[in-house]
C-alpha positions as CSV (number, residue, x, y, z in Angstrom):
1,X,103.5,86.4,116.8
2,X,102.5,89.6,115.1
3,X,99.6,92.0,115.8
4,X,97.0,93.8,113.0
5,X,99.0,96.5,113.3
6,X,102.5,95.2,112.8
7,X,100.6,93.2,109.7
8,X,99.6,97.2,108.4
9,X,102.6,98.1,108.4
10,X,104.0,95.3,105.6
11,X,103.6,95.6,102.0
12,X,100.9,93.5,100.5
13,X,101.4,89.7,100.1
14,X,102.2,90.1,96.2
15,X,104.9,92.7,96.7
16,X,108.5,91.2,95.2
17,X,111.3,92.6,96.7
18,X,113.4,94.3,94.1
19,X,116.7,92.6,92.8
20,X,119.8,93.7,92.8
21,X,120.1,97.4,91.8
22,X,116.9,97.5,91.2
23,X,114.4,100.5,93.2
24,X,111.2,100.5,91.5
25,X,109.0,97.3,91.7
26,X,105.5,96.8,91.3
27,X,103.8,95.8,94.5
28,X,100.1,94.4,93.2
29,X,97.6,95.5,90.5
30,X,97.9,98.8,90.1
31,X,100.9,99.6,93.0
32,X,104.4,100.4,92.5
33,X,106.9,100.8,95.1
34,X,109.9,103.4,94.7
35,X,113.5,102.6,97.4
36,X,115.3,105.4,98.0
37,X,118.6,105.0,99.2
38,X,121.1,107.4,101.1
39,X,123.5,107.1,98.0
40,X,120.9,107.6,95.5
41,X,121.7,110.8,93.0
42,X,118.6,112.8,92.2
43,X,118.4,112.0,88.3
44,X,118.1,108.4,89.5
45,X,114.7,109.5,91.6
46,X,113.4,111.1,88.6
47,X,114.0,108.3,86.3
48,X,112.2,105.8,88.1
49,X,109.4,108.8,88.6
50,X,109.1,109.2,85.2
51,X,108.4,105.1,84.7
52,X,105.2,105.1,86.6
53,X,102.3,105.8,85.0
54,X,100.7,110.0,85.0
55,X,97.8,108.6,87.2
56,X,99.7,107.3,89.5
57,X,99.4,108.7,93.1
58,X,101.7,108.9,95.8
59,X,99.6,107.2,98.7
60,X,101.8,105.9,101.7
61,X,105.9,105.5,102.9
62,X,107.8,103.4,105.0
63,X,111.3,103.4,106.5
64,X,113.7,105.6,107.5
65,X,117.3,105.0,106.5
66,X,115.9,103.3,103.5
67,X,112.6,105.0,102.3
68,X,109.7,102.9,100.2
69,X,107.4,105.0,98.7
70,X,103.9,103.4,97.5
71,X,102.2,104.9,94.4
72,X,98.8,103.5,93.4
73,X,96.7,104.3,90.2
74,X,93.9,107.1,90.7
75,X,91.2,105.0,92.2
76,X,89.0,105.1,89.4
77,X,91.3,103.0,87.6
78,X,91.8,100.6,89.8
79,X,90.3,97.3,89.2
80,X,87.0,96.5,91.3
81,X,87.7,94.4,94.0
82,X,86.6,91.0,93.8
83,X,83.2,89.6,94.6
């Protein structure tokens, strides 16, 4: 059984893990999520940075040996929520 808080901490329901070799995935309208890895060179980092659109903001991480980072659109550009 998990708690709110354990269900804070996961990436949203439409999040596809990334395949093989792969470390920048979008996560939901408007969301990308960037894996760093220990043996990841810097000019990999800045390719995948350099994919995501300008208005893109970092807003969140998770991990530790591994490291997600989650970049939204600005929020004006996000798409109203529903209803």
């Amino acid at each position: 059984m998990t708690s709110d808080a354990d269900d804070a901490d996961r990436l949203s329901d439409d999040a596809q893990p990334p395949s093989s070799g792969e470390s920048l995935f979008p996560a939901g309208a408007g969301e990308w999520v960037v894996t760093l890895t220990p043996s990841m060179r810097p000019a990999e980092l800045i390719r995948m940075l350099r994919t995501l659109p300008e208005t893109a903001e970092f807003v969140e991480s998770f991990g530790d040996v591994d490291l997600l980072l989650i970049f939204c659109l600005a929020l004006p550009q996000r798409a109203a929520p529903p209803g």
